[in-house]
N, C-alpha and C positions, 0 to 999 in steps of 0.2 A: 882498534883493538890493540890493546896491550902484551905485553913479553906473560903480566902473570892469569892473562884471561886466555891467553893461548897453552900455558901449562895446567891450564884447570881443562880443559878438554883433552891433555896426556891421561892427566888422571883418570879422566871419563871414559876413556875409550881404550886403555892400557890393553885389555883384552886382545884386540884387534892387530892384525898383520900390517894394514896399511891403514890410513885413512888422509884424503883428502878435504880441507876447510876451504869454502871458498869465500869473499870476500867482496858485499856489495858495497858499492857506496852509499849515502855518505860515508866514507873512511877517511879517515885520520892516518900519514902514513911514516909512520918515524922509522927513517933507515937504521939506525942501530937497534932498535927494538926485533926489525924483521930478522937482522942479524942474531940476534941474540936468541931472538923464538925458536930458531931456525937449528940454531946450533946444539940446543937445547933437547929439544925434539927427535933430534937426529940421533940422538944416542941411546934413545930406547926403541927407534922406529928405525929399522936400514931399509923401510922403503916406504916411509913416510915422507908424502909430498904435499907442500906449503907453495902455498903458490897465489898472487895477487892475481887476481882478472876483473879487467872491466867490465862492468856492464854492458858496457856500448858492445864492446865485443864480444858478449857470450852468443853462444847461437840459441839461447832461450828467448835473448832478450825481444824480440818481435813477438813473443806470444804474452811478454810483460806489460808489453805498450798496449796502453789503453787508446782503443783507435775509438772507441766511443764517443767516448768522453771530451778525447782531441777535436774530434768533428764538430761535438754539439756546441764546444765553445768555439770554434773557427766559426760556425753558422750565425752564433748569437753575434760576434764581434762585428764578423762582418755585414749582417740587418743593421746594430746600432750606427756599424762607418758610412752604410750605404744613406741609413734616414739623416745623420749630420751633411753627407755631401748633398742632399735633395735640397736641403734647405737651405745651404749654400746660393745651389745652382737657382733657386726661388729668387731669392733676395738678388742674384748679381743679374737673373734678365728678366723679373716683371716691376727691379726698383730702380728707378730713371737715375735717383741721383747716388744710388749706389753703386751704377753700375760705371757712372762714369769718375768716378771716385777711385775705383779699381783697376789695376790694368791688366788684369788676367780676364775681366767680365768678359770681353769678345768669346774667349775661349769657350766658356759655358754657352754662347749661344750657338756655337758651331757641333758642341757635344749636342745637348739639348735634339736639336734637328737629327742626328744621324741617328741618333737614339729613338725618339719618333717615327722613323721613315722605318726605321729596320723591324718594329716592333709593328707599324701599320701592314708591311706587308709582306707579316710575317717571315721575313728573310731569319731573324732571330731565331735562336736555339738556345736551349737548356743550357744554365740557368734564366730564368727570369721573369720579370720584365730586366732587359740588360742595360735600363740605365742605372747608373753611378758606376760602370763595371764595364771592364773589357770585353767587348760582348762579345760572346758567342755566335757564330752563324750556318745558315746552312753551306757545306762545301767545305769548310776548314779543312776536313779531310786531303782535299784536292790539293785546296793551299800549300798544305803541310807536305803533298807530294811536290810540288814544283819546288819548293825550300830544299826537300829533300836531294834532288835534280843540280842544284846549283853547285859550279867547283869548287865555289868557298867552303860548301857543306860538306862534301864529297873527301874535298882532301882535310878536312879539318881532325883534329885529334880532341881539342875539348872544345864545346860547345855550350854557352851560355844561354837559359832558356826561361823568357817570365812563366812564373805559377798557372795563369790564365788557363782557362776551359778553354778557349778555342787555339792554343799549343801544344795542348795536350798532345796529338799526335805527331806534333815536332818531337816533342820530349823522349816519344815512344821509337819514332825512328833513330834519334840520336842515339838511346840506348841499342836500338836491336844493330845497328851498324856496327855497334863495338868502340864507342864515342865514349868519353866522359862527359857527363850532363852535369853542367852546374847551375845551381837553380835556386833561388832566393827562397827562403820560409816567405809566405805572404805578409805584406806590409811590414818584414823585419822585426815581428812581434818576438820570438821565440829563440831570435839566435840571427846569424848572419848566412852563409853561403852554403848549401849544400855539395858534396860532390857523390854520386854516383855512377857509377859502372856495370857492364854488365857482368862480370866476374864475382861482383858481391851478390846477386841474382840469379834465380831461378826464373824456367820459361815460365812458369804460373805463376814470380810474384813480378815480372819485368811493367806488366801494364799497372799493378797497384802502386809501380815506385813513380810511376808515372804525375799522380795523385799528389795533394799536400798532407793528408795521410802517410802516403807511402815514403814520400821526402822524408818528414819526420821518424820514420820508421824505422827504414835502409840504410837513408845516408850517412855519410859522414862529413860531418859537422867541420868547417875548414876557419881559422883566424886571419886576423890582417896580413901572419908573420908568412903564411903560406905561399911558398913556389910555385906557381901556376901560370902557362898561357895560355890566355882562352883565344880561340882561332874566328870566331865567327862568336857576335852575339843577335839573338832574338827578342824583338819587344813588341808587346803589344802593342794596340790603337784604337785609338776610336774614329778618329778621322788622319787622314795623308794626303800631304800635295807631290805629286811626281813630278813637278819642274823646280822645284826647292826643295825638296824633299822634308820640308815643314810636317813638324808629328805635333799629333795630341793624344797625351793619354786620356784617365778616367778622372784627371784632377788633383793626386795626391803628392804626386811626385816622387816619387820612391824610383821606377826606371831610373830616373837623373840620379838621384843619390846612389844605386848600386852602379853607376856607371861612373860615377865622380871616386868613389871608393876602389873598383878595381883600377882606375888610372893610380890612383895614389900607391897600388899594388905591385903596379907595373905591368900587371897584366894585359893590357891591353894600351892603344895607341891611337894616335890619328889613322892609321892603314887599317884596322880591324874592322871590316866589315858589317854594318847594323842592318839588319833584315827584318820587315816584321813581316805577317801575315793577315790579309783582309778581306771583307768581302767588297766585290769593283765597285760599292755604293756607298761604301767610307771612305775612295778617294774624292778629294774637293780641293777646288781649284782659289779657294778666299781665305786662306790661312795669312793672313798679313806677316809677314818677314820681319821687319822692321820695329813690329809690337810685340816678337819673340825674346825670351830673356834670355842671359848668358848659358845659365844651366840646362835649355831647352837642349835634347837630344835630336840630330836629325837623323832621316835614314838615306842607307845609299841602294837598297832595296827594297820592293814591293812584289811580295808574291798574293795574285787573287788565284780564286778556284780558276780562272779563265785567260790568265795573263801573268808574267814577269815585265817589269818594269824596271829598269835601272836608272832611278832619280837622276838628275844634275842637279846633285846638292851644291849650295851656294855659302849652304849655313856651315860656322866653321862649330866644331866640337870641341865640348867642354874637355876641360883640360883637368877638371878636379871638383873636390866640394868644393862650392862657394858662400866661405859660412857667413859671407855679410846677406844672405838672400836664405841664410836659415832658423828659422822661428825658435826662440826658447820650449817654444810646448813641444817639435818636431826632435829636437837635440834631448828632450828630457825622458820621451817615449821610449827613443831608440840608444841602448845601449852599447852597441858600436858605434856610432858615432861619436858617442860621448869622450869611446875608447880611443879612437883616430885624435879625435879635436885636441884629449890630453896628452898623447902622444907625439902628435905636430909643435904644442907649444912647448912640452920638452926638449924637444929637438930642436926649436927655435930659438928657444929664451925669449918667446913674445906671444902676448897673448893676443888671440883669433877673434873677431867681430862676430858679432851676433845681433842677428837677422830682426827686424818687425816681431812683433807679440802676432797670433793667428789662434782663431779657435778650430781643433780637429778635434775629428770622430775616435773615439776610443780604443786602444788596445789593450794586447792581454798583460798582464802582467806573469814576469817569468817568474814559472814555479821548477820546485825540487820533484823530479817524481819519485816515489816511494820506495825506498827497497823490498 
């Protein structure tokens, strides 16, 4: 908005003692303009107030968000990622010569099984069936209370926490301790890092920020440039070995890239604590070592509904992206990374390796929401 679209509403409203214009985006924001409107205005209003505000920050804006609509496309996105990684995991353990072609197919047969077992008897929880996906199970609950229990958690100030249904009630206790929760949008479709607090929070909306809903809703939204330690971070699993502390997730790799991104942040370190939460029938003892790649994340704890475990991890942690092991389709989806990768080679004066071609499952494409 302009200096003379802002004097066409003196005109309109000349009657009036005060009035305030508020100001959604998309906006266009020319400091001398504001100056100008401002000065302008102020000489027939002496208590007319002009004033920018964001969206993000209005306290309307949660009755703005359309949590509908955000859901049914999160739902559809993630059936389409779920049906691409099915056929995936098809192709890498019933085709002989594709699997040994591949050198991630072990993993799919080790997913594949736990996914099976947990669904056969009925250990599984909502949502599901929980393959392609960090599955849900029953006790998570429990889990989440023993995480909860540990000093790392205990004395931590910000806490890093995957999206996943069966964290949720990490997520929930991080907030209600009075923790910073930082929490990735799912598959880094929408944006990068979320942070929440309970300060930004009411008791009736602390369990809906809990949510990728609610994430999207509440939080606020943080960049690469941000100041942050996070004290302890949380990942999911599908399967874990507690004498290596060897992890597997659901396939996509994202853990690794938000954990290669916060090192590049600084946020975190070799000494920062990786905890996930399981049930005792996704620990396995045939996660081979030696066929784990660089990027693989291990952990250095295991909380089930019935046991804490402290790994002797063996596996050293990744120290960053490693964009020679990241796919052009992976780099084109996610637009932070695109952001980091041209950032690094500014700072570099050399440009970064890119990864094997891979086919993946579909994300959303970032949209404007409406004023």
């Amino acid at each position: 908005m302009h200096a003379p679209e802002l004097l066409h509403y003196y005109q309109k409203f000349h009657s009036m003692d005060s009035y305030m214009i508020r100001l959604s985006s998309p906006l266009t924001y020319n400091h001398k303009c504001y100056l100008f409107a401002n000065q302008k205005l102020s000489r027939h209003f002496t208590s007319f107030n002009f004033r920018l505000q964001s969206r993000k920050n209005s306290t309307s804006d949660a009755k703005e968000f359309d949590e509908s609509a955000f859901e049914a496309e999160r739902l559809r996105l993630d059936a389409k990622a779920r049906e691409s990684m099915a056929q995936i995991s098809k192709t890498m353990t019933e085709t002989t010569a594709e699997a040994e072609a591949d050198p991630k197919a072990w993993k799919w047969v080790i997913r594949k099984r736990i996914w099976d077992l947990m669904e056969a008897q009925n250990i599984a929880q909502n949502p599901r069936p929980v393959h392609h996906r960090i599955p849900n199970f029953v006790g998570a609950s429990s889990a989440a209370k023993k995480l909860s229990e540990l000093e790392a958690f205990v004395m931590a100030n910000c806490v890093k926490v995957n999206p996943d249904s069966p964290q949720k009630q990490v997520r929930f206790l991080t907030l209600s301790d009075g923790k910073k929760l930082l929490t990735p949008q799912p598959r880094l479709r929408t944006g990068f890092f979320s942070i929440l607090e309970s300060s930004m929070l009411t008791p009736s909306t602390i369990n809906e920020a809990c949510t990728s809903v609610g994430v999207a809703k509440y939080g606020r939204p943080i960049g690469l440039d941000e100041k942050i330690k996070v004290d302890v971070i949380v990942i999911g699993s599908v399967a874990v070995d507690p004498k290596t502390g060897a992890r597997l997730g659901k396939g996509e790799g994202f853990a690794e890239l938000e954990y290669g991104m916060l090192r590049y942040m600084g946020a975190i370190d070799d000494s920062t604590p990786v905890v996930t939460s399981v049930h005792d029938c996704q620990i396995v003892d045939d996660i081979p070592v030696e066929k784990l790649l660089v990027h693989d994340v291990p952990v250095d704890i295991i909380c089930t509904p019935t046991q804490v475990i402290f790994t002797n991890r063996t596996i050293p942690k990744p120290q960053g992206i490693y964009w020679d092991k990241l796919s052009p389709e992976k780099l084109g989806q996610i637009w932070i990374l695109r952001e980091l990768k041209s950032r690094i080679e500014q700072e570099t004066g050399q440009k970064l390796p890119c990864g094997p071609s891979e086919k993946l499952p579909p994300t959303a494409q970032r949209r404007r929401r409406r004023s």
